[in-house]
DRENKOLZA-524840 format. One record per residue (C-alpha): residue in one letter; x, y, z. Coordinates in pm, 1 decimal. Layout:
- A;X;Y;Z
...
***
This chain:
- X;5203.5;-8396.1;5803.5
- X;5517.3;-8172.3;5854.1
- X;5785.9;-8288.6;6058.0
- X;6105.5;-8052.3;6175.3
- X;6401.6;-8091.5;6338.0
- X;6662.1;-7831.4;6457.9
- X;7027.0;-7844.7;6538.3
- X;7373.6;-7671.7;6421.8
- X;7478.7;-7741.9;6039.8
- X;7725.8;-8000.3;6061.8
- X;7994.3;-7784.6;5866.4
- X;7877.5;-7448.5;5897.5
- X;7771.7;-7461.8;6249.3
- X;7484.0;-7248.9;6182.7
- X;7166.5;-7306.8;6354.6
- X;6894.5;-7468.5;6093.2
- X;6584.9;-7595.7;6109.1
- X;6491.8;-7847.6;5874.1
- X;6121.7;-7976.0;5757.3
- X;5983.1;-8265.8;5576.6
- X;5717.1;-8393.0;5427.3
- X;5591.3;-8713.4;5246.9
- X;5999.3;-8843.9;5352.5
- X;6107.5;-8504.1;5174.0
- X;6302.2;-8207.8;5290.3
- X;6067.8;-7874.6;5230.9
- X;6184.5;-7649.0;5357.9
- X;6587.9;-7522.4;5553.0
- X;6573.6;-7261.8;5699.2
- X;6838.8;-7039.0;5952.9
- X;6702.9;-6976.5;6289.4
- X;6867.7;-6770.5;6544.4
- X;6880.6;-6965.3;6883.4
- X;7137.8;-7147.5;7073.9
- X;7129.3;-7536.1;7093.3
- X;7426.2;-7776.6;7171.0
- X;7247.3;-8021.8;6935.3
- X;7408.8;-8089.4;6575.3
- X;7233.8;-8203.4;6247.8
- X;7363.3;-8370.8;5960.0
- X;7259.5;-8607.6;5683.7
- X;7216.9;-8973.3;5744.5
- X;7534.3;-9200.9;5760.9
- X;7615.5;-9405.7;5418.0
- X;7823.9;-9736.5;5490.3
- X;7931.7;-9843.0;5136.7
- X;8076.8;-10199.4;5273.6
- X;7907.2;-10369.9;5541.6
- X;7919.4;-10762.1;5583.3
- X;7705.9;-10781.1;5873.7
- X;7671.0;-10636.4;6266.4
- X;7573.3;-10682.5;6591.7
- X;7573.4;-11058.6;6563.9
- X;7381.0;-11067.1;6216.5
- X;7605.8;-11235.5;5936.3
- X;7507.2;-11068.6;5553.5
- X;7670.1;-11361.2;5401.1
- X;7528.3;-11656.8;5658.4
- X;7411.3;-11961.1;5451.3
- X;7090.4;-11960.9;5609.3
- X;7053.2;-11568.9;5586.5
- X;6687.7;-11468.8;5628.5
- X;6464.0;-11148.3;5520.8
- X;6419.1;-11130.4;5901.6
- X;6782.2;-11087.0;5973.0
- X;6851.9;-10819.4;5691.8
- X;6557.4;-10609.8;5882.4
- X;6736.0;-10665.5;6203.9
- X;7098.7;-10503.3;6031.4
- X;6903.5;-10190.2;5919.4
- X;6771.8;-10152.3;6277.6
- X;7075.9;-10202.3;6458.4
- X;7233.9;-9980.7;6157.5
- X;7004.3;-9666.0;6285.1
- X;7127.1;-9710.4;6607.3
- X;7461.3;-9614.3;6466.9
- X;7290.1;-9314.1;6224.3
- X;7327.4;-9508.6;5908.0
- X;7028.7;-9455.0;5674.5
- X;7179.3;-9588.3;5365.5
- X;7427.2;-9856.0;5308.5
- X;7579.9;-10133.5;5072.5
- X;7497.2;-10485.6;5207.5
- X;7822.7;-10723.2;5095.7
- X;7856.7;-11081.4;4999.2
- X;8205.2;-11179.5;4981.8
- X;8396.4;-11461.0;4826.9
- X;8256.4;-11767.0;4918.8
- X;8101.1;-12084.1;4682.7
- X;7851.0;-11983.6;4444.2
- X;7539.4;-12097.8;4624.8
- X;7587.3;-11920.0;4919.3
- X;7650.8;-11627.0;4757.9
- X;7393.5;-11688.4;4520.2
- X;7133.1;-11731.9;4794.4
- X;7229.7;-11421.5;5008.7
- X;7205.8;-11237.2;4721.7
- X;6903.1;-11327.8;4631.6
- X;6754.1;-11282.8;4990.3
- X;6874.5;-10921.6;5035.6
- X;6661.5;-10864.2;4752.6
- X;6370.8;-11032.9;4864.8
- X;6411.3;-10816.7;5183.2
- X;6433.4;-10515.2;4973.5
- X;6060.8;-10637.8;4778.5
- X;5896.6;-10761.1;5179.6
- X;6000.8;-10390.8;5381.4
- X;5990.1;-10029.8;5240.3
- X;6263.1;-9968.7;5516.1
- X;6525.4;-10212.2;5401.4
- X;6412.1;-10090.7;4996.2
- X;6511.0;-9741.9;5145.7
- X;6835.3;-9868.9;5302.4
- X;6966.9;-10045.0;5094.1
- X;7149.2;-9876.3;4816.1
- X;7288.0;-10152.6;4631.7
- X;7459.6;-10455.3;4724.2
- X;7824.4;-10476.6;4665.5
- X;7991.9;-10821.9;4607.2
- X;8333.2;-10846.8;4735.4
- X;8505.9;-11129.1;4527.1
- X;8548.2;-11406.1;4444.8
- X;8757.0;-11275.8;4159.3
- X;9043.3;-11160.7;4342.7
- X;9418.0;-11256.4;4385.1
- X;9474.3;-11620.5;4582.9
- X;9773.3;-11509.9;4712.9
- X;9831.1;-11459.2;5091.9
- X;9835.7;-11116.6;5223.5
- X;9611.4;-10938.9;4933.9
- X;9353.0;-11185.0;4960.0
- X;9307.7;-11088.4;5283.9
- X;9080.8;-11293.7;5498.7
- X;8894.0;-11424.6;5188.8
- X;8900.1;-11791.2;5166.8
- X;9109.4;-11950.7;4909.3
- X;8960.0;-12207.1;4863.2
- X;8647.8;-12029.8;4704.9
- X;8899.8;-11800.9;4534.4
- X;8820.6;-11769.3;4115.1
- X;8905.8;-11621.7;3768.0
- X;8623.3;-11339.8;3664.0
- X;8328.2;-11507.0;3526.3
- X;8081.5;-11292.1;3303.9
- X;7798.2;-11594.7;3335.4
- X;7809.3;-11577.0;3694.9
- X;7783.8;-11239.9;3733.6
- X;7498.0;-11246.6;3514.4
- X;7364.0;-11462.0;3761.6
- X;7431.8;-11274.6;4085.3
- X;7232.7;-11022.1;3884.9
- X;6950.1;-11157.5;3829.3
- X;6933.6;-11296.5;4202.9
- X;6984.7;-10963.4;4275.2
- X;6696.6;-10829.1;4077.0
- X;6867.4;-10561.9;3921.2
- X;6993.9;-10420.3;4264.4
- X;7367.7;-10527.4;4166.4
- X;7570.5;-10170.7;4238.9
- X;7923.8;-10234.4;4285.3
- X;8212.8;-10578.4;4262.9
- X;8544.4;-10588.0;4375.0
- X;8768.3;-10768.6;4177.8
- X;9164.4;-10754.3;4128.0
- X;9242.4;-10633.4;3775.9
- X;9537.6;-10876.9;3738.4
- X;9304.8;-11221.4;3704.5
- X;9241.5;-11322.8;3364.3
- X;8954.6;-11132.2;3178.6
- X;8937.5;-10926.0;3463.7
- X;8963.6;-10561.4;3240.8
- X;8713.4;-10692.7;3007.8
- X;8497.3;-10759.9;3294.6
- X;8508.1;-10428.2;3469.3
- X;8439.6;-10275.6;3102.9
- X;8076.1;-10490.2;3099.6
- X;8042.5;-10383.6;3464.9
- X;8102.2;-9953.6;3362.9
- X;7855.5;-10038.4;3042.6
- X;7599.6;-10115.1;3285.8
- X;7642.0;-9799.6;3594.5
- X;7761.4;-10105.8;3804.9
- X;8071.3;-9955.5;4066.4
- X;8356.7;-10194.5;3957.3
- X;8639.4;-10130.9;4308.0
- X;8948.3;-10232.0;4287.4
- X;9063.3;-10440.4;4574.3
- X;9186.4;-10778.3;4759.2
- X;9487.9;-10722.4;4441.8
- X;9831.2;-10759.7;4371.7
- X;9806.4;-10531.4;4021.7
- X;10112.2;-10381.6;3878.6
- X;10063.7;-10028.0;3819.3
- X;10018.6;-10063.9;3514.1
- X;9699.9;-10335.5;3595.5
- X;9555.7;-10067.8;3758.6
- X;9544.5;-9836.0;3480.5
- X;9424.3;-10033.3;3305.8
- X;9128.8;-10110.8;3532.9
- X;9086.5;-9726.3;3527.4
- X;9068.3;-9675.9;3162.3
- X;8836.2;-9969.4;3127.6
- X;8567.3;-9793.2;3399.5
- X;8719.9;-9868.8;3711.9
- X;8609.2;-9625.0;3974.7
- X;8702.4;-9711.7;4328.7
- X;8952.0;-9856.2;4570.6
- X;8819.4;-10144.4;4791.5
- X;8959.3;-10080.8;5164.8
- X;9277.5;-9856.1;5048.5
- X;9572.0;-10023.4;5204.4
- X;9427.7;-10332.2;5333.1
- X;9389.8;-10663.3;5190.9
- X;9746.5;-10631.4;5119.4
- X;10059.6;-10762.3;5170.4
- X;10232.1;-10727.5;5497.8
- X;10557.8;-10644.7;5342.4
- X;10547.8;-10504.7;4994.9
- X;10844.7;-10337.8;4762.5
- X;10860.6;-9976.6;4872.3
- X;10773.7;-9839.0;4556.9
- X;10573.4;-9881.2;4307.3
- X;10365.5;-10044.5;4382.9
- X;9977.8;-10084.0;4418.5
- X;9878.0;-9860.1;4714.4
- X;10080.3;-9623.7;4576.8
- X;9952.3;-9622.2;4236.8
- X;9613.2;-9598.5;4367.1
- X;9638.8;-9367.6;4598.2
- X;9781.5;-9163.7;4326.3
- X;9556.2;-9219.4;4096.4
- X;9286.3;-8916.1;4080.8
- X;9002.1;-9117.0;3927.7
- X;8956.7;-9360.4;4212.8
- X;8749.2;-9276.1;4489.6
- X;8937.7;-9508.5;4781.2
- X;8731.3;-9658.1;5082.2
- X;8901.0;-9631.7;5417.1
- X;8855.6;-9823.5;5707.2
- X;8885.2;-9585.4;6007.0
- X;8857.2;-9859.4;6284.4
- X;9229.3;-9768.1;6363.5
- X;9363.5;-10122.8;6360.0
- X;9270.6;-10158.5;5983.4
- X;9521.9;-9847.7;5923.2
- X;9747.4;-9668.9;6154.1
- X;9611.6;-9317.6;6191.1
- X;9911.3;-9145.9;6053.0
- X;9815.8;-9385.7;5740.3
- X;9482.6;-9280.9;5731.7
- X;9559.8;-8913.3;5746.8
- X;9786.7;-8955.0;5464.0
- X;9535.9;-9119.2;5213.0
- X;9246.4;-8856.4;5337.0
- X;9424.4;-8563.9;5251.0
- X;9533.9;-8700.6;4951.7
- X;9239.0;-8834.6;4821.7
- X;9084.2;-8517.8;4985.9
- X;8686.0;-8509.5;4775.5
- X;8715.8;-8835.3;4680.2
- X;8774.1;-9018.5;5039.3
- X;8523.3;-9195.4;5176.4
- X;8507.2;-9367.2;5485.9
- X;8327.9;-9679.0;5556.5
- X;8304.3;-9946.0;5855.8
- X;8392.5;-10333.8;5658.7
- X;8235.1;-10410.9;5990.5
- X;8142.9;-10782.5;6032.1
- X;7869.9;-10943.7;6217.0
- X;8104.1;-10958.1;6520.2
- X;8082.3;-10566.5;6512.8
- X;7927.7;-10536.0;6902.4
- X;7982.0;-10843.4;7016.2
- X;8198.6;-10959.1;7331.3
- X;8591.1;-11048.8;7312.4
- X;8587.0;-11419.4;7217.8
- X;8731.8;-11679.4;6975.5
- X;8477.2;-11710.1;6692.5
- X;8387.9;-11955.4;6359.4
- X;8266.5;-11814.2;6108.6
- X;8079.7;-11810.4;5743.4
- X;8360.5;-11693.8;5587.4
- X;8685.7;-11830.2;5793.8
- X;8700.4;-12126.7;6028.5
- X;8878.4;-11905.5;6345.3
- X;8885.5;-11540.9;6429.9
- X;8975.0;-11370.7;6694.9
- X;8835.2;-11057.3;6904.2
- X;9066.2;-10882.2;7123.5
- X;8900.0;-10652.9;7373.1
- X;9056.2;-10327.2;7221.8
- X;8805.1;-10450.3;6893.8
- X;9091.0;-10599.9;6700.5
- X;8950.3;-10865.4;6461.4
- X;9222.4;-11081.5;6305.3
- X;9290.3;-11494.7;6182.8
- X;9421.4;-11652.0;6460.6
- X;9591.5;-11826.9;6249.8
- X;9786.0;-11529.6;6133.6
- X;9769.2;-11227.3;6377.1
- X;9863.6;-10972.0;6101.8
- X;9538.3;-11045.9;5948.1
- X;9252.6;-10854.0;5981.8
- X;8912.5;-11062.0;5960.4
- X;8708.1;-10721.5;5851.1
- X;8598.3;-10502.4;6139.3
- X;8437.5;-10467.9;6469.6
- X;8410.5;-10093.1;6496.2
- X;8064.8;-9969.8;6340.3
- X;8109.3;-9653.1;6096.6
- X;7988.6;-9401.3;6366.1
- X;8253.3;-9507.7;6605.9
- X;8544.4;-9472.7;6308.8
- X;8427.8;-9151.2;6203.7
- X;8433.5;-9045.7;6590.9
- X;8828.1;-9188.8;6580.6
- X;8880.9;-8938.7;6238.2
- X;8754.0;-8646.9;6488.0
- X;8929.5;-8778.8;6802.5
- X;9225.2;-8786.4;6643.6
- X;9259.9;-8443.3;6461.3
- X;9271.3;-8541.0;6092.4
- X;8942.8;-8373.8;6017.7
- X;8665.5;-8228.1;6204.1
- X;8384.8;-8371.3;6302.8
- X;8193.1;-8217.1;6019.0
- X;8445.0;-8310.4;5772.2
- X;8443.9;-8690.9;5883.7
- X;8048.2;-8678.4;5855.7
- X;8091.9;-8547.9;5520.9
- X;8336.7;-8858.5;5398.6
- X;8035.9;-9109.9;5497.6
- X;7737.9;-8867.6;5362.6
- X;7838.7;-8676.7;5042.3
- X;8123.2;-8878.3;4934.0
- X;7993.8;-9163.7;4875.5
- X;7629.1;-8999.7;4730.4
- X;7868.2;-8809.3;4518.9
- X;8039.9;-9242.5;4401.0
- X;7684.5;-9360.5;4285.4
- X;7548.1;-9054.8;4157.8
- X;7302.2;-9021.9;4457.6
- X;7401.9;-8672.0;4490.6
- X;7184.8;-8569.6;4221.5
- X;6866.8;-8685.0;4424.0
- X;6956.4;-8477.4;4701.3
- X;7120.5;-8783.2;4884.5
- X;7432.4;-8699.0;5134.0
- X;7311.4;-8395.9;5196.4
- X;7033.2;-8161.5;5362.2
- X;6822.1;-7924.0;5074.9
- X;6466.7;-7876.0;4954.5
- X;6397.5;-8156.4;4787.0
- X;6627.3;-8426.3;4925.5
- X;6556.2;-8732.9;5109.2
- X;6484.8;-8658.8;5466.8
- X;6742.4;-8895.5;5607.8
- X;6910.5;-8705.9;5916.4
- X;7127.0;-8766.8;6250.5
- X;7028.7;-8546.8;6533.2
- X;7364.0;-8540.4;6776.2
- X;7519.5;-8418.4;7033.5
- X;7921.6;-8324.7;7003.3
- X;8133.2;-8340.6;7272.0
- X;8483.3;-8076.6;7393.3
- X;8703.8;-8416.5;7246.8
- X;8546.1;-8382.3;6891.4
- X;8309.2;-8714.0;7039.1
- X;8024.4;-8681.7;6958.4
- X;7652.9;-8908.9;7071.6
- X;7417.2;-8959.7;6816.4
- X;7035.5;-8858.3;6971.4
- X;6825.3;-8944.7;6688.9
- X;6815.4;-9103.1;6325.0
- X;6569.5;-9001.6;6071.2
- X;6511.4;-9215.2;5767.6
- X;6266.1;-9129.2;5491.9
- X;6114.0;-8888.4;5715.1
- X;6015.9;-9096.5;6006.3
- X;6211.3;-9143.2;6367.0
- X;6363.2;-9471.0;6389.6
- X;6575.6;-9442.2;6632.3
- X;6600.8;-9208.5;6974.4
- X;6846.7;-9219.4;7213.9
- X;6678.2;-9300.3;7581.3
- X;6878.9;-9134.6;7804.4
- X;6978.7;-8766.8;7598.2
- X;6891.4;-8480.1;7765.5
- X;6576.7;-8287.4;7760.6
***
């Protein structure tokens, strides 16, 4: 059965009408009418550690509760996305691993969602500031033998780590990591410049969170923002929440990085939730102010991973006049197809032949925008109740 949906081109602006069929785009076509409704491809969130009160890296993580992510993650237009396990001891990350997977074998939806899972440490510097909110005391050196274990937990759904390249064996780790199409980010790292090249020429393709997990107070220059936000072969993941980055910041690194930014959420299962004082899986206090700040409260400068879902931070990109609408929904869409080679299947983008993951939305005189339906493999699964008729 054919399905269509109409709207402007995100980018062009251009009224389109797109069909599918079988959870494939057939057919785009122009169409001459007005409509103030927008379409674009479905959001990709490249670093997500949980949301609206579900925890990716809970000890007692269920298949239930990765279902429950990728419906709350529809709510916010995200049809693909990279569930993350960060540092933490070796069973728990073991068995969240191996659960996402098992989610991915139980529901076609969560197999369709799910990209790859990304781990986030637990090879990454111990020191305060660039380990972030990572706990130290789960902190290690790189570790080829459990990797291979994470992977086969993972079932062969292992797509990116984040390491520091400075830890011993860490180059020779992100070279087995390029050998097998596995995304090896730098990030949570105090590297020298020349670490980081290093990491480069041994396969290194991304920057973890670009500016973040960092030290407060660093040398001017060099040093390793700099040399990886200058470096033309990494593809650098920003964190748009605008308390992860100042906004001049973040309009900095997205011009520079220009094709190769990419902006994702880092949002936490405290994403949605009230203003409180929180435990959690990964650090014994948090805090949430009511502006969506999410720090230690042990150290107020910081940041516990984010609160602000990626629809909402691409929204702040728009607000704030460092790229158009469009050009925001284009770092979460093609950008990061483009970092996994998903572009080549059609994904990040709307064409014959390409998944039929859409966002139907409405966009607002403040470059705001609501999103009025999500689209995943061809099917509705999500509609806003109260957009207009």
């Amino acid at each position: 059965m054919t399905k269509s949906w109409a709207g402007r081109h995100w980018l062009t602006g251009q009224t389109i009408n797109v069909s599918a069929e079988g959870g494939k785009v057939v057919n785009v076509e122009r169409i001459y009418q007005q409509t103030d409704r927008w379409i674009a491809p479905g959001l990709i969130d490249v670093q997500l550690n949980g949301i609206g009160g579900y925890d990716l890296n809970d000890t007692e993580l269920t298949i239930d509760t990765v279902k429950q992510i990728v419906g709350v993650l529809h709510r916010g237009g995200v049809t693909r996305f990279c569930p993350t396990v960060v540092t933490g001891p070796k069973e728990r990350m073991l068995h969240c691993i191996r659960t996402i997977a098992a989610a991915c074998e139980a529901d076609p939806k969560v197999a369709h969602a799910v990209i790859g899972i990304h781990v986030e440490g637990p090879f990454i510097a111990s020191e305060d500031g660039p380990r972030g909110a990572h706990n130290l005391k789960w902190v290690r050196d790189p570790d080829w033998q459990e990797f291979l274990e994470w992977h086969e937990a993972a079932g062969g759904r292992l797509r990116k780590v984040t390491l520091a390249p400075e830890k011993p064996g860490a180059i020779a780790f992100i070279e087995q990591l390029h050998q097998l199409g596995i995304v090896a980010s730098i990030g949570h790292t105090a590297a020298s410049e020349e670490h980081i090249q290093a990491a480069v020429r041994a396969g290194a393709t991304m920057s973890t969170h670009l500016g973040n997990g960092a030290h407060p107070y660093i040398k001017r220059h060099p040093n390793y923002i700099w040399a990886q936000l200058a470096e033309d072969r990494l593809w650098a993941g920003l964190i748009p929440d605008g308390f992860h980055l100042p906004m001049s910041t973040l309009k900095v690194m997205i011009r520079t990085k220009s094709s190769k930014a990419i902006l994702t959420s880092d949002a936490v299962n405290l994403a949605g939730m009230p203003p409180g004082r929180y435990t959690t899986h990964i650090n014994d206090d948090v805090i949430l102010e009511e502006s969506g700040f999410l720090h230690l409260a042990s150290t107020p400068d910081i940041l516990a991973g984010s609160a602000t879902p990626l629809h909402i931070g691409i929204q702040r990109v728009a607000v704030s006049g460092i790229a158009s609408l469009g050009e925001a929904i284009t770092m979460a869409t093609k950008h990061p197809a483009e970092l996994f080679g998903l572009d080549q299947q059609g994904i990040g983008t709307i064409q014959t032949g390409s998944p039929a993951d859409l966002i139907v939305y409405e966009q607002h005189p403040d470059r705001s925008w609501t999103i009025l339906e999500t689209v995943s493999n061809g099917e509705t699964v999500y509609e806003y109740s109260n957009q207009k008729g």
